[in-house]
N, C-alpha and C positions, 0 to 999 in steps of 0.2 A: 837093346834092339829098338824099343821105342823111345826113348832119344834121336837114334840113328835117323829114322823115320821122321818126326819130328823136324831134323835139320833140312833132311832133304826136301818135306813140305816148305820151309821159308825160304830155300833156295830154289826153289821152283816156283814158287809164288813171287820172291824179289825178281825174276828171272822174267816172268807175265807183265809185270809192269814195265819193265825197261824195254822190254820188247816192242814196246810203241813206238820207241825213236826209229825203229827200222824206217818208216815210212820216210824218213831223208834219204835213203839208199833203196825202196824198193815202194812203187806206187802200193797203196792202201795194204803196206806191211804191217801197218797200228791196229790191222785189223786181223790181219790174217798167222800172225805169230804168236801174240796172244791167247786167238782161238786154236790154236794149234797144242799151244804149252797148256792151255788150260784143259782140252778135251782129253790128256792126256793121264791126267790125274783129277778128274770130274768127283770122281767118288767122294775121295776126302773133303770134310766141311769147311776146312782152313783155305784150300789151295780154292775148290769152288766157290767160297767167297771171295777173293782176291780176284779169279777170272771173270766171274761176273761185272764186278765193282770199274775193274779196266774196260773191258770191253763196253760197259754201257756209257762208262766216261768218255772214249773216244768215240762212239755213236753219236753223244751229246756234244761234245766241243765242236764236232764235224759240221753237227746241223745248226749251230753258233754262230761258227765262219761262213757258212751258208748264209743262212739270214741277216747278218751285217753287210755282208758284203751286197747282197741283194738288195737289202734295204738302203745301203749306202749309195748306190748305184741306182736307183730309180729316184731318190731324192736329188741326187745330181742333175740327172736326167730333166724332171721337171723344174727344178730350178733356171735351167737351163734354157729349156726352150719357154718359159715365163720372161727373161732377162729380153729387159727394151732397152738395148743402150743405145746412147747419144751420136755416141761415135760409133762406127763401124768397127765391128768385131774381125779381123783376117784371121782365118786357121792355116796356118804351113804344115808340111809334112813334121816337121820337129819342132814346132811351136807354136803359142797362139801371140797374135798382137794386138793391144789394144791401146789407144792412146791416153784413156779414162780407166785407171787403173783399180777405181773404188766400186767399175763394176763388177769384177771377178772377185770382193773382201768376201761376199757370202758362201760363193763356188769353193773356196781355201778353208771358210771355216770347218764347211760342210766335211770337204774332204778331211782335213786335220781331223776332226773329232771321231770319223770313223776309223780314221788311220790310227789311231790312240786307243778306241776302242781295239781292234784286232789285235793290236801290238799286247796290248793286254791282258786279254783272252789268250796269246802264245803265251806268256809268260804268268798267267796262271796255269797253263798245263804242264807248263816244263816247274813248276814249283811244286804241283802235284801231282806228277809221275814221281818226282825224286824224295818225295815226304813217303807216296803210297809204300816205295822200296823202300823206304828205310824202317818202316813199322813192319811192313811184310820180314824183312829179315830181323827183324826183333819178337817176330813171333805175335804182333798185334793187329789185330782189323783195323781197316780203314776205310773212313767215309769221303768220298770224292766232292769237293765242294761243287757247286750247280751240275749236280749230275742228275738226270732223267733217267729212273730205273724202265729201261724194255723189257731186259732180260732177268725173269722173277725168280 
């Protein structure tokens, strides 16, 4: 019987982490399925570690992409309205024109580096959602890299 138990803790706990990906199919699902599967078997010390560990990890990644993107976006911003070009800068509906094209090298780096960063950041959580599930159905804890513990 405690076996039994047991398995069913790592397949409810492997079950909490994958449950993030919902959020491709249902708005702030990363958040809401997790806390769902996790409330549900809170008692136990294996499964309530696992729901804590997701849930704060997706709290943390959330306010990541938050702050890059924001951060990215006001550095553009002033970048932008700083930029003295020579030639006349035209904005179209679907593009911009410029005839001095080494005034926008800064605007691309700028943007590149945050677009590299985010791409990133998605691809360390889709690295460590699929790491968390696979120690969780092997019966082991796991620690969420740059994760912010909220939930103690």
């Amino acid at each position: 019987m405690n076996s039994q138990a047991l398995h069913q803790d790592k397949t409810l706990a492997t079950l909490i982490h994958l449950s993030v990906f919902s959020k491709y199919l249902f708005p702030f699902g990363n958040f809401l399925f997790p806390l769902l599967l996790w409330l549900v078997k809170k008692q136990d010390a294996f499964v309530d570690s696992h729901g804590r560990n997701a849930i704060n990890f997706q709290i943390s990644i959330f306010l990541y992409f938050i702050l890059l993107g924001l951060l990215g976006l006001s550095i553009l911003l002033i970048m932008g309205l700083n930029l003295s070009f020579d030639t006349p800068l035209h904005l179209y509906n679907d593009h911009i024109h410029t005839e001095n094209f080494q005034d926008l090298i800064p605007l691309i780096v700028v943007a590149g580096t945050f677009g590299t960063l985010i791409l990133g950041l998605f691809v360390l959580e889709i690295y460590a959602v699929i790491s968390a599930s696979l120690k969780a159905s092997e019966g082991e804890l796991y620690k969420y890299p740059l994760c912010i513990n909220f939930i103690k």
